[in-house]
DSSP file (Angstrom, degrees, kcal/mol; ACC not computed):
  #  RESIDUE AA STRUCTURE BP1 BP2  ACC     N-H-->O    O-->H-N    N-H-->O    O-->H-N    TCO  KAPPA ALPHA  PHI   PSI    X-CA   Y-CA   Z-CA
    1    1 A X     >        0   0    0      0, 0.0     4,-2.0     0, 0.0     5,-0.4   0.000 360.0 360.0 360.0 -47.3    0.0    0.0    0.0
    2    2 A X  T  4  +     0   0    0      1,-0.2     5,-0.0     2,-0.2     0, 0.0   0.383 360.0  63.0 -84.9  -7.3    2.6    2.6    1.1
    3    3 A X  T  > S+     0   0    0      3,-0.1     4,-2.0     2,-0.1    -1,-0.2   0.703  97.9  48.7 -89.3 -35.0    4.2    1.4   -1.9
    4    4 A X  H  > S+     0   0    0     -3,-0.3     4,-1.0     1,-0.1    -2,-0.2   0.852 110.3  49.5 -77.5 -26.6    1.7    2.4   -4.3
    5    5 A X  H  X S+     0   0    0     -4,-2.0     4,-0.8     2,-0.2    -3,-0.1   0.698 105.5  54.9 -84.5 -11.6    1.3    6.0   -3.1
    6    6 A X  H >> S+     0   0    0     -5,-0.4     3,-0.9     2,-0.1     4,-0.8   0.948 114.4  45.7 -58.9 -63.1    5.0    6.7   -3.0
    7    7 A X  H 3X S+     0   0    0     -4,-2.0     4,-1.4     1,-0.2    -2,-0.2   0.804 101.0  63.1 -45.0 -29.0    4.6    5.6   -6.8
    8    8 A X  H 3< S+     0   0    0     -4,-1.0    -1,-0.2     1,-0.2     5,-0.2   0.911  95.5  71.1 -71.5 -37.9    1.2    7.8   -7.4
    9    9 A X  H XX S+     0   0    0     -3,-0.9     4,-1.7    -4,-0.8     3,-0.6   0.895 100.8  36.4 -33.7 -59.2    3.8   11.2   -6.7
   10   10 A X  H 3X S+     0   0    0     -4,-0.8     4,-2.1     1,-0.2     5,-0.3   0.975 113.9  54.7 -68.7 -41.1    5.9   11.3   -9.7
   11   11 A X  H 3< S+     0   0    0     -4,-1.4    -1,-0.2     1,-0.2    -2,-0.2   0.385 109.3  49.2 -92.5  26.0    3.4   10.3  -11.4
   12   12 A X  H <> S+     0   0    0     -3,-0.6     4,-5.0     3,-0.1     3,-0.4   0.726 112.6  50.2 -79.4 -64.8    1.3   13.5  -10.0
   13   13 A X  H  X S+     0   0    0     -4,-1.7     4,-1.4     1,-0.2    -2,-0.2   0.832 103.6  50.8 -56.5 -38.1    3.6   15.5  -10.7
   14   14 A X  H  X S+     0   0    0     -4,-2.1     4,-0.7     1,-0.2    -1,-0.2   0.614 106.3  58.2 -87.9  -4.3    4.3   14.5  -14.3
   15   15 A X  H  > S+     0   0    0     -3,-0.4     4,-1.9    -5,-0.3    -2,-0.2   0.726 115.0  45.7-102.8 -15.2    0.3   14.9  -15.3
   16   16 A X  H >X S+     0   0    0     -4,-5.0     3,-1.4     2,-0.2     4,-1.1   0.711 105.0  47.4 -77.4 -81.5    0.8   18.4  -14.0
   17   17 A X  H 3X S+     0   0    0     -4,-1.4     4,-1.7     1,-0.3    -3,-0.2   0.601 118.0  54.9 -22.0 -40.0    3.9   19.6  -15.4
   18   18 A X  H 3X S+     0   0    0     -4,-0.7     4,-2.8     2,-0.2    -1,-0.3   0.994 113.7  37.9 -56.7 -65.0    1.9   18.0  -18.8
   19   19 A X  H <X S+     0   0    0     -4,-1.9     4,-2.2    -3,-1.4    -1,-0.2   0.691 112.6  57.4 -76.4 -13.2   -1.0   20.0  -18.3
   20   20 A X  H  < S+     0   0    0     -4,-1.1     4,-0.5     2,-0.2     3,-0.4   0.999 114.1  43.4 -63.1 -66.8    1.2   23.1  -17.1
   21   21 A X  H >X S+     0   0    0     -4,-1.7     4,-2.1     1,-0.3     3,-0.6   0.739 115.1  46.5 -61.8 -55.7    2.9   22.8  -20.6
   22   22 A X  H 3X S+     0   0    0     -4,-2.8     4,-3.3     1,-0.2    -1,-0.3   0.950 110.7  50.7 -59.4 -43.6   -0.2   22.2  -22.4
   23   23 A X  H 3< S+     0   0    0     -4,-2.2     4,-0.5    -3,-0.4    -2,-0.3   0.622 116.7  43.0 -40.1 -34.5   -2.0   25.2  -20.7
   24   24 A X  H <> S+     0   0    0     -3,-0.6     4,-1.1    -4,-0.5    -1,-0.2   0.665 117.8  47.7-123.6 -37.6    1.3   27.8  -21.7
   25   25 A X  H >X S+     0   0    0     -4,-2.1     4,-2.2    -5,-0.2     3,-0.5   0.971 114.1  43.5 -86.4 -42.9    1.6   26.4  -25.1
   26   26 A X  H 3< S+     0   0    0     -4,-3.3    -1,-0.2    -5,-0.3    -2,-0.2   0.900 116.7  48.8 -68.0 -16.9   -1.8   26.7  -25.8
   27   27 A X  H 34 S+     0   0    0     -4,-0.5     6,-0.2    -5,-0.2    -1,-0.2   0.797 107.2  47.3 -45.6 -46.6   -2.0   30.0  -24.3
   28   28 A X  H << S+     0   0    0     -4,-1.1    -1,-0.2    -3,-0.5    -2,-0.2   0.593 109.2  63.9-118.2 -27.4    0.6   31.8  -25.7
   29   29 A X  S  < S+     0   0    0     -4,-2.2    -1,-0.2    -5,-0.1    -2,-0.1   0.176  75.2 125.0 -44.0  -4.1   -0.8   30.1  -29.7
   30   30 A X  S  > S-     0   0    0     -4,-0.2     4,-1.8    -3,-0.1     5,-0.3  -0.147  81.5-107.4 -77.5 167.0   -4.3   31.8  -29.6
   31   31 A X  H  > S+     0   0    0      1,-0.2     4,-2.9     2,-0.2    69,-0.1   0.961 122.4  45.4 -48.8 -42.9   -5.6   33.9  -32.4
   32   32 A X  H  > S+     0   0    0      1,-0.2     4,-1.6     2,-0.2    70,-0.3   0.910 111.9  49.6 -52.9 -62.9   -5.0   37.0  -30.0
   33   33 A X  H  > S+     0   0    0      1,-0.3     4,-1.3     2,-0.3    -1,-0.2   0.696 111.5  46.1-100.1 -38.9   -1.6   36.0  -28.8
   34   34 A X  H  X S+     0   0    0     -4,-1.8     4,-0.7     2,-0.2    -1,-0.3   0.927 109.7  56.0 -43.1 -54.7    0.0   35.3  -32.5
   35   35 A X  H >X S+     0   0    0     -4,-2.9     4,-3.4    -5,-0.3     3,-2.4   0.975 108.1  54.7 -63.1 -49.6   -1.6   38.7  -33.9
   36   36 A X  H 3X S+     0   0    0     -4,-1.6     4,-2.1     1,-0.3    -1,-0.3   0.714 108.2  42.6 -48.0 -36.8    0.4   40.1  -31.0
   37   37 A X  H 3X S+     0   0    0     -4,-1.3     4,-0.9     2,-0.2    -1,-0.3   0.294 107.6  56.8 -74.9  -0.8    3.5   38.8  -31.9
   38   38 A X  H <X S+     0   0    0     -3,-2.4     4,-0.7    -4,-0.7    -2,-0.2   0.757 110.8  48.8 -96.8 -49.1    3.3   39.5  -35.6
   39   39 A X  H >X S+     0   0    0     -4,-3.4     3,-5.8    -5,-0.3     4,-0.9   0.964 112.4  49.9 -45.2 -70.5    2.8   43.4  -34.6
   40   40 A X  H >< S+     0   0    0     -4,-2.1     3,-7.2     1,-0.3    -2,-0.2   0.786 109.1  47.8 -37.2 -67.8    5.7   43.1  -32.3
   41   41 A X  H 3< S+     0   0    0     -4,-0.9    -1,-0.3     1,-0.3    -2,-0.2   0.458 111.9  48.6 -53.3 -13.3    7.7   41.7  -34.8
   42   42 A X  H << S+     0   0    0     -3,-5.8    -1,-0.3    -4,-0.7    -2,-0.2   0.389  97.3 100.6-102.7 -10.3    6.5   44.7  -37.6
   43   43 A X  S << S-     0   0    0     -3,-7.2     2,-0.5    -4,-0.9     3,-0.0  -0.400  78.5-126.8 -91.5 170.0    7.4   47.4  -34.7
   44   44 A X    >>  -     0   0    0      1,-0.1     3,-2.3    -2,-0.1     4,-1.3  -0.912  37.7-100.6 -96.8 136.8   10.5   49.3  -34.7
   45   45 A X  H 3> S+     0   0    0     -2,-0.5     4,-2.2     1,-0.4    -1,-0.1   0.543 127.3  46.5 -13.8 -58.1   12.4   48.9  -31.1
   46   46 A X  H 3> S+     0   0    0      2,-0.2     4,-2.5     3,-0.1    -1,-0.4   0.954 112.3  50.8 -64.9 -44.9   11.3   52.1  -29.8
   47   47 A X  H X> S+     0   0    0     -3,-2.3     4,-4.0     1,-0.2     3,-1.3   0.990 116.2  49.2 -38.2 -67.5    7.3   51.4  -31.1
   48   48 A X  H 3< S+     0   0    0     -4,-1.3     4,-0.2     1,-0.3    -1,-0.2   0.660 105.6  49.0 -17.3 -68.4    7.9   48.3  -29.3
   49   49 A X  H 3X S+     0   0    0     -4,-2.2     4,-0.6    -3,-0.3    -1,-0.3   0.719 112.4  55.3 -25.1 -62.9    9.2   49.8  -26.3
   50   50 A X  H <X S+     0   0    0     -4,-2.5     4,-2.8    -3,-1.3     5,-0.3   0.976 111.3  37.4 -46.5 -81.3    6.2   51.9  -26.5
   51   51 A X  H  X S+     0   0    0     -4,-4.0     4,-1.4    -5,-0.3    -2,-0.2   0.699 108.5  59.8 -35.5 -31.8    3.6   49.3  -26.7
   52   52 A X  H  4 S+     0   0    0     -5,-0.3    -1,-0.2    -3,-0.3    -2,-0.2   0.630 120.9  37.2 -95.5 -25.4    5.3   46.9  -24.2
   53   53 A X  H  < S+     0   0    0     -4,-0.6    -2,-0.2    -5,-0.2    -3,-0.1   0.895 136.1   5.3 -97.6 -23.3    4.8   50.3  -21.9
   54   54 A X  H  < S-     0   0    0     -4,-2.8    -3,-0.2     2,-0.5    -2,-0.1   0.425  91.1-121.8-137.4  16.1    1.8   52.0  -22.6
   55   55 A X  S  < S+     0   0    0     -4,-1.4    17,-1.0    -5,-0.3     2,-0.2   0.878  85.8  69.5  13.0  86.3    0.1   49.8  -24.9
   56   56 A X  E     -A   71   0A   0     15,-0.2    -2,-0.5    -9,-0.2     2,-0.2  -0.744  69.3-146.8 176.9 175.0   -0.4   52.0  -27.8
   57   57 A X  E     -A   70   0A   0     13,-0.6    13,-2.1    -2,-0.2     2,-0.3  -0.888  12.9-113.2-166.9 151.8    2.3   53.3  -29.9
   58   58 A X  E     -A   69   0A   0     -2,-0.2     2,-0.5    11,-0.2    11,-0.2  -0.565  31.2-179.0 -91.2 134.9    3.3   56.4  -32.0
   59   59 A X  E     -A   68   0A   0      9,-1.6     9,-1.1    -2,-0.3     2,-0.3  -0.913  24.0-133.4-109.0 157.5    3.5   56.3  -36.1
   60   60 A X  E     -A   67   0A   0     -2,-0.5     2,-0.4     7,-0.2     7,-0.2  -0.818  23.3-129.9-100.5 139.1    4.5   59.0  -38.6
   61   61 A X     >  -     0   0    0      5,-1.5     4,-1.8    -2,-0.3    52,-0.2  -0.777  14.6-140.4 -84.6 124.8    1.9   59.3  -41.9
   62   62 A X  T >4 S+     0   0    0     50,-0.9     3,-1.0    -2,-0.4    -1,-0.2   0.976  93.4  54.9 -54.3 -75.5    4.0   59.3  -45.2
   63   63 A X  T 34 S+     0   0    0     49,-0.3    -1,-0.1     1,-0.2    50,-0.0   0.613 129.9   0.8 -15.8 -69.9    2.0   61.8  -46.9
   64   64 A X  T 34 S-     0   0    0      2,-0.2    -1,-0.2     0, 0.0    -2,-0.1   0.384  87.8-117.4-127.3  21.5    2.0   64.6  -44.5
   65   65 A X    <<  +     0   0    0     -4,-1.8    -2,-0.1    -3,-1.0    -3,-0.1   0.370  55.4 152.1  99.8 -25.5    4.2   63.8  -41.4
   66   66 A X        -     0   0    0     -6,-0.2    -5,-1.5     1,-0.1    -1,-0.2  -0.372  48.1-111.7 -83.8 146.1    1.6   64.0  -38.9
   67   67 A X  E     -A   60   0A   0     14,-0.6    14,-0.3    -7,-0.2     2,-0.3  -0.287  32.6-169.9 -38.9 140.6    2.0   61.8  -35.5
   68   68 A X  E     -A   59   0A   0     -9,-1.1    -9,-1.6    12,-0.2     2,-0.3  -0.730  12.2-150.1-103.4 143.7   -0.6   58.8  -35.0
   69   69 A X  E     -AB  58  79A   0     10,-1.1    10,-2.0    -2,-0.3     2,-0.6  -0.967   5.5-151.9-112.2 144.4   -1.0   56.9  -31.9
   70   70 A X  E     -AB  57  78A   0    -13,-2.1   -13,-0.6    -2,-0.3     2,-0.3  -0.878  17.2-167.4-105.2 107.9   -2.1   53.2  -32.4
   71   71 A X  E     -A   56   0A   0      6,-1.9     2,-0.6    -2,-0.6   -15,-0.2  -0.873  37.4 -92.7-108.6 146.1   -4.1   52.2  -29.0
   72   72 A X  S    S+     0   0    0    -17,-1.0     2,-0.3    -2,-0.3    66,-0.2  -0.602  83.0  95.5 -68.5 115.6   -4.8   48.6  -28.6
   73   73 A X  S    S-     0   0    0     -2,-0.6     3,-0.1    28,-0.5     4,-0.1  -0.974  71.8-116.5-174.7-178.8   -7.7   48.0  -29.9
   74   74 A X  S    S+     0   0    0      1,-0.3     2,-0.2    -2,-0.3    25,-0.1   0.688  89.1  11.3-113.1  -9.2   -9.9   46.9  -32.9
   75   75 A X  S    S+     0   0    0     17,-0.0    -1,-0.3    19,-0.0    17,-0.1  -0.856 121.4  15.5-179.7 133.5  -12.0   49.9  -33.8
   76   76 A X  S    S+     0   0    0     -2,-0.2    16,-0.1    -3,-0.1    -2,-0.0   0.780  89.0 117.9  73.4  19.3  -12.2   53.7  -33.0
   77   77 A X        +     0   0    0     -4,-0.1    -6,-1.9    13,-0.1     2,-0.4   0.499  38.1 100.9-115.9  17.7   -8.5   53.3  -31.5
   78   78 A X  E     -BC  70  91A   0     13,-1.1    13,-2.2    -8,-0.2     2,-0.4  -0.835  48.7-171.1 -72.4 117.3   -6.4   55.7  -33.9
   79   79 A X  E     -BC  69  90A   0    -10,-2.0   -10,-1.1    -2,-0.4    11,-0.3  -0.944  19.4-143.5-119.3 106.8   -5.6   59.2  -32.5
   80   80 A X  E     - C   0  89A   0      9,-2.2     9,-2.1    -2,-0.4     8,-0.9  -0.566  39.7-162.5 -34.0 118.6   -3.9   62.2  -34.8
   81   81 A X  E     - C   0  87A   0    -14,-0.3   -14,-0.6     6,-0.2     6,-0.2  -0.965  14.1-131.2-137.5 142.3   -1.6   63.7  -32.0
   82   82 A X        -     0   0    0      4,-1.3    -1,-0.1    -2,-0.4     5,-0.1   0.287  32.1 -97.5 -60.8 176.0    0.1   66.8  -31.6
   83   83 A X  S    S+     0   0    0      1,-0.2    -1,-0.1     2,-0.1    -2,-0.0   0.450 123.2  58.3 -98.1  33.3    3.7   67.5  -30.7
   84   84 A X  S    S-     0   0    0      2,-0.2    -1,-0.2     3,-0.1     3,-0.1   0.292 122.3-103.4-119.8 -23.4    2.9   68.1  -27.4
   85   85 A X  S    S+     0   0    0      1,-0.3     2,-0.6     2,-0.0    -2,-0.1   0.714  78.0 120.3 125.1   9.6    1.3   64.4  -27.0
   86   86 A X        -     0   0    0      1,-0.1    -4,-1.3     2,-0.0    -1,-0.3  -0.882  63.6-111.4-110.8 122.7   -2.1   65.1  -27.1
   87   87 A X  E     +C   81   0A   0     -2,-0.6    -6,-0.2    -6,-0.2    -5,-0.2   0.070  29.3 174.1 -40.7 176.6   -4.7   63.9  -29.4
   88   88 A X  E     +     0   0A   0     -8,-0.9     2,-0.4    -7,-0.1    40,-0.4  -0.040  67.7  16.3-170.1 -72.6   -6.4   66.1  -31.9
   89   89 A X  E     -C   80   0A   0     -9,-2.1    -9,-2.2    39,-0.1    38,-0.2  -0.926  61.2-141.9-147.0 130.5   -8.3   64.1  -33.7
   90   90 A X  E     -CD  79 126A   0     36,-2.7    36,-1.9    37,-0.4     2,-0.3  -0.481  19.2-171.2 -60.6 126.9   -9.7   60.6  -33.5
   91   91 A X  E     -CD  78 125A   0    -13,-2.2   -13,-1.1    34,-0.2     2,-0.3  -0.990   8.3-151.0-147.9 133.4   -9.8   58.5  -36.8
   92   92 A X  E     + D   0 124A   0     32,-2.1    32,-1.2    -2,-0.3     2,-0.3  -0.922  31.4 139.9-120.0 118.7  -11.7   54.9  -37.2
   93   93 A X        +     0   0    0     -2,-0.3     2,-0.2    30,-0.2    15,-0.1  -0.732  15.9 171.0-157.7 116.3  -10.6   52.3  -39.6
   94   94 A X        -     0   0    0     -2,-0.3     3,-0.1    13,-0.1    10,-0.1  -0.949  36.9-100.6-164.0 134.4  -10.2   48.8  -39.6
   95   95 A X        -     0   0    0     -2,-0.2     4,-0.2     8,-0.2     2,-0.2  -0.263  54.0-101.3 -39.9 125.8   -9.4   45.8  -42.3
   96   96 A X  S    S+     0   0    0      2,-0.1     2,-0.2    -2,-0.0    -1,-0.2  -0.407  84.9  38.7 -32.8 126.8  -12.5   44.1  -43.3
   97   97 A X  S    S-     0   0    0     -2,-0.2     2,-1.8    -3,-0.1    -3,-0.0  -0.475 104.7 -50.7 105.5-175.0  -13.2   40.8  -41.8
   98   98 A X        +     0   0    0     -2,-0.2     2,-0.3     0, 0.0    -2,-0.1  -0.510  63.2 175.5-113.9 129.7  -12.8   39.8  -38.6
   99   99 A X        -     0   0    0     -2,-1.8    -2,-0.1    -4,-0.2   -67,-0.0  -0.736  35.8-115.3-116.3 143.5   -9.1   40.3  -36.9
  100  100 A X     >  -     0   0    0     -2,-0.3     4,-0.7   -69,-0.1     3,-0.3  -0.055  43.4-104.6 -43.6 155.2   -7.6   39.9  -33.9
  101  101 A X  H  > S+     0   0    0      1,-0.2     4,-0.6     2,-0.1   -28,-0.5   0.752 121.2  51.8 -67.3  -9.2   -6.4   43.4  -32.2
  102  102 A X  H  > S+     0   0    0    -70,-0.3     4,-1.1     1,-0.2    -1,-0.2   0.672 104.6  53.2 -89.3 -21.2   -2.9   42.8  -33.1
  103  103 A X  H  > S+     0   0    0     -3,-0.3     4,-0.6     2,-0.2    -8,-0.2   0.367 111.6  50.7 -84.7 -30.2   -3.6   42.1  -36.9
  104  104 A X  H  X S+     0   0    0     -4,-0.7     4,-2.0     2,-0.1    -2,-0.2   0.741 108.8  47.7-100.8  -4.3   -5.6   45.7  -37.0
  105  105 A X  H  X S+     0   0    0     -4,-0.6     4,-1.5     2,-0.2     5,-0.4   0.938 107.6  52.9 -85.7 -34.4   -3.2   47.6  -35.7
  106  106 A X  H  < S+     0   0    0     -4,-1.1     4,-0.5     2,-0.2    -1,-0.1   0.767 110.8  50.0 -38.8 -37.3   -0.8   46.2  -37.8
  107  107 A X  H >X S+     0   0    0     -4,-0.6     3,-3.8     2,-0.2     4,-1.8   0.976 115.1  51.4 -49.1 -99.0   -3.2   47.2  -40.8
  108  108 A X  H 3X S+     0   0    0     -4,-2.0     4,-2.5     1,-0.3    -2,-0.2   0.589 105.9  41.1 -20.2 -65.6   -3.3   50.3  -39.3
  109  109 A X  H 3X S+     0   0    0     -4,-1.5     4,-1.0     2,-0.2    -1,-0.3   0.508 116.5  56.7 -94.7  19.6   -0.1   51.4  -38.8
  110  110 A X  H <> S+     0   0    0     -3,-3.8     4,-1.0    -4,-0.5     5,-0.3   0.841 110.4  46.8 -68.4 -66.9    0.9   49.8  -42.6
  111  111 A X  H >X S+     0   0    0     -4,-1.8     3,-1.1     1,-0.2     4,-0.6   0.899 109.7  53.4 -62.6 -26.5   -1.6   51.7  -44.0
  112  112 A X  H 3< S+     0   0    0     -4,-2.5   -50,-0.9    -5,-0.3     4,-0.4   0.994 116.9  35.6 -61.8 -55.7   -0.6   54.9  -42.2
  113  113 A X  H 3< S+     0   0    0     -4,-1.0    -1,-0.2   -52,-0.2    -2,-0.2   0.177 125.6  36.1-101.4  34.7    2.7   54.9  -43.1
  114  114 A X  H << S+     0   0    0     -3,-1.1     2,-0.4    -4,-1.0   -51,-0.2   0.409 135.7  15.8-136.2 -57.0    2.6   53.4  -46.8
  115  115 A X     <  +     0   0    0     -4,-0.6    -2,-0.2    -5,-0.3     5,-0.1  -0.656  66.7 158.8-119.2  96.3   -1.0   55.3  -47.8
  116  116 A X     >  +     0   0    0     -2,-0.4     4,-1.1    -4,-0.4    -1,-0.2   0.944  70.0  53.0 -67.8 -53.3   -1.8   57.8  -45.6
  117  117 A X  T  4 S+     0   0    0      2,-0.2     2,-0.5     3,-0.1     4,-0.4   0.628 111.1  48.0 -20.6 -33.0   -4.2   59.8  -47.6
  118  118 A X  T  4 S+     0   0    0     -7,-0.2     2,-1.0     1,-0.2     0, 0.0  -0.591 101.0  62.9-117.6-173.0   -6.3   56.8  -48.4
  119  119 A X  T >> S+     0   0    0     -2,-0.5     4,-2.1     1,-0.1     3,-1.1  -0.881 112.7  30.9   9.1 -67.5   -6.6   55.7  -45.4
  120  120 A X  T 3< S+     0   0    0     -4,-1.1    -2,-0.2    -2,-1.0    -3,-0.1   0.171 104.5  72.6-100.2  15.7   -8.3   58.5  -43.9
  121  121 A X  T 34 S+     0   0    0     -4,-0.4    -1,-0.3    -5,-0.1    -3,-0.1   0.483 111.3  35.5 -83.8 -49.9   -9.9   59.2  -47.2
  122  122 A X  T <4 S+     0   0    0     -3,-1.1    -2,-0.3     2,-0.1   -30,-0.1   0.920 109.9 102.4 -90.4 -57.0  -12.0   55.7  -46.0
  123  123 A X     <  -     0   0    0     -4,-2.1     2,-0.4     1,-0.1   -30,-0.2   0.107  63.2-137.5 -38.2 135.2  -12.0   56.8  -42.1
  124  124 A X  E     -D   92   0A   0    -32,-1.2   -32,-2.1     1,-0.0     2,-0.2  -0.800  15.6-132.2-100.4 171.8  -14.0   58.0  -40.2
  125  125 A X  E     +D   91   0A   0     -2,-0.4     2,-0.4   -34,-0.2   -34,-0.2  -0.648  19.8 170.7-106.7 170.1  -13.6   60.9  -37.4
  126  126 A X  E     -D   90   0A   0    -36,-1.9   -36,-2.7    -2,-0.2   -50,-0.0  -0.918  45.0 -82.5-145.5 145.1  -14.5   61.4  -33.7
  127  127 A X        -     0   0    0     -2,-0.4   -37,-0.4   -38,-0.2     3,-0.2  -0.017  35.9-127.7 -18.3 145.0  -13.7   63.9  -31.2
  128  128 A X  S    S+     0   0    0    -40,-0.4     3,-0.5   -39,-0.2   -39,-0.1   0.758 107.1  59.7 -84.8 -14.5  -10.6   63.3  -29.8
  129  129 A X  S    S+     0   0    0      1,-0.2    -1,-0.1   -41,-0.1    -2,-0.1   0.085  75.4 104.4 -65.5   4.9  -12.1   63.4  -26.1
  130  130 A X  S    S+     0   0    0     -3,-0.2    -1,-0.2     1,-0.0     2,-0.2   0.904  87.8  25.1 -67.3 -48.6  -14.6   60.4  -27.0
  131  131 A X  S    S-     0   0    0     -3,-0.5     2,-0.3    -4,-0.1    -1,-0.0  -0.767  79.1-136.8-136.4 160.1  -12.6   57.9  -25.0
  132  132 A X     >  -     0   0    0     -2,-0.2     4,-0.6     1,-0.1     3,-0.2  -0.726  37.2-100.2-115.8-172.9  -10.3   58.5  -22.1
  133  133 A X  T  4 S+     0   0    0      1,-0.3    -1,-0.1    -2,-0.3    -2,-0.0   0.394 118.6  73.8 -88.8  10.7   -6.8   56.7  -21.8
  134  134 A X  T >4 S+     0   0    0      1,-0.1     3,-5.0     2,-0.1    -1,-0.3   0.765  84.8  65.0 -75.3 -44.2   -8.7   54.4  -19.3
  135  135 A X  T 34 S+     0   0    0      1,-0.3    -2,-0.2    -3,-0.2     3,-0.2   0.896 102.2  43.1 -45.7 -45.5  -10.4   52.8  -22.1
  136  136 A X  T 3< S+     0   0    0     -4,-0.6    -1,-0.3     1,-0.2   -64,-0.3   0.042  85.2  94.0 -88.2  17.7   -7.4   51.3  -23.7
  137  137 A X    <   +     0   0    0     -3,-5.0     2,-0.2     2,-0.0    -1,-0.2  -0.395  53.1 140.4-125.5  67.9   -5.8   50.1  -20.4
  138  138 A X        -     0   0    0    -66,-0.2     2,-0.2    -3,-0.2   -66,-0.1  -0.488  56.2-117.9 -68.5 136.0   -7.5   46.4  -20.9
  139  139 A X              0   0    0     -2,-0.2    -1,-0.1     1,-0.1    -2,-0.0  -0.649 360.0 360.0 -76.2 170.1   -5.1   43.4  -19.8
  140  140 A X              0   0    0     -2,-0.2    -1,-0.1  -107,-0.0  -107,-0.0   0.309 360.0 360.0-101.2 360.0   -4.5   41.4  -22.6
């Protein structure tokens, strides 16, 4: 008896560690968790940096220069921002179908900085006070 529950331990131990492993692989695989890593992997260090800190990050429009910030988010999460750091003007635009949030900002900040003009040619705009910087500070 005392023999079999010594034996029942490891083998405790080893259908957690399994189900730890499955739990973190599958975790870290999800639609969400992929889109996230494809953004990282499109940001430039500092974006990165940015993102990893305040989850949003700033882009320059080819066209005319102007600052965007990219909040995580899926819709309504674009801000035209000043040089002092402050929105201006809100602008909503998002890839047809349905995407992960890390797969529309990516959209997003492609389209800003290869066609800025059409982009926001399709967008539309909002106030920049519509949402406050609570709104975008979801865990992921």
């Amino acid at each position: 008896m005392i023999a079999a529950v010594w034996l029942r331990a490891p083998a405790r131990a080893r259908l957690h560690a399994l189900r730890e492993l499955y739990r973190r692989f599958f975790g870290e695989n999800t639609p969400d968790a992929r889109g996230r890593r494809l953004l990282a992997e499109w940001l430039s260090p500092a974006q990165r940096a940015q993102f990893e800190e305040h989850r949003y990050f700033d882009v320059v429009g080819c066209d005319t220069g102007r600052t965007y910030r990219i909040h995580y988010g899926t819709a309504a999460n674009v801000h035209e921002i000043d040089e002092a750091g402050h929105a201006t003007m809100g602008w909503c635009f998002v890839p047809s179908g349905f995407l992960v949030p890390g797969d529309v900002m990516l959209a997003q900040k492609i389209a800003l900085e290869t066609d800025e003009r059409g982009a926001l040619a399709l967008a539309n705009r909002f106030p920049a006070a519509t949402h406050s910087e609570h709104f975008y500070r979801r865990p992921f």
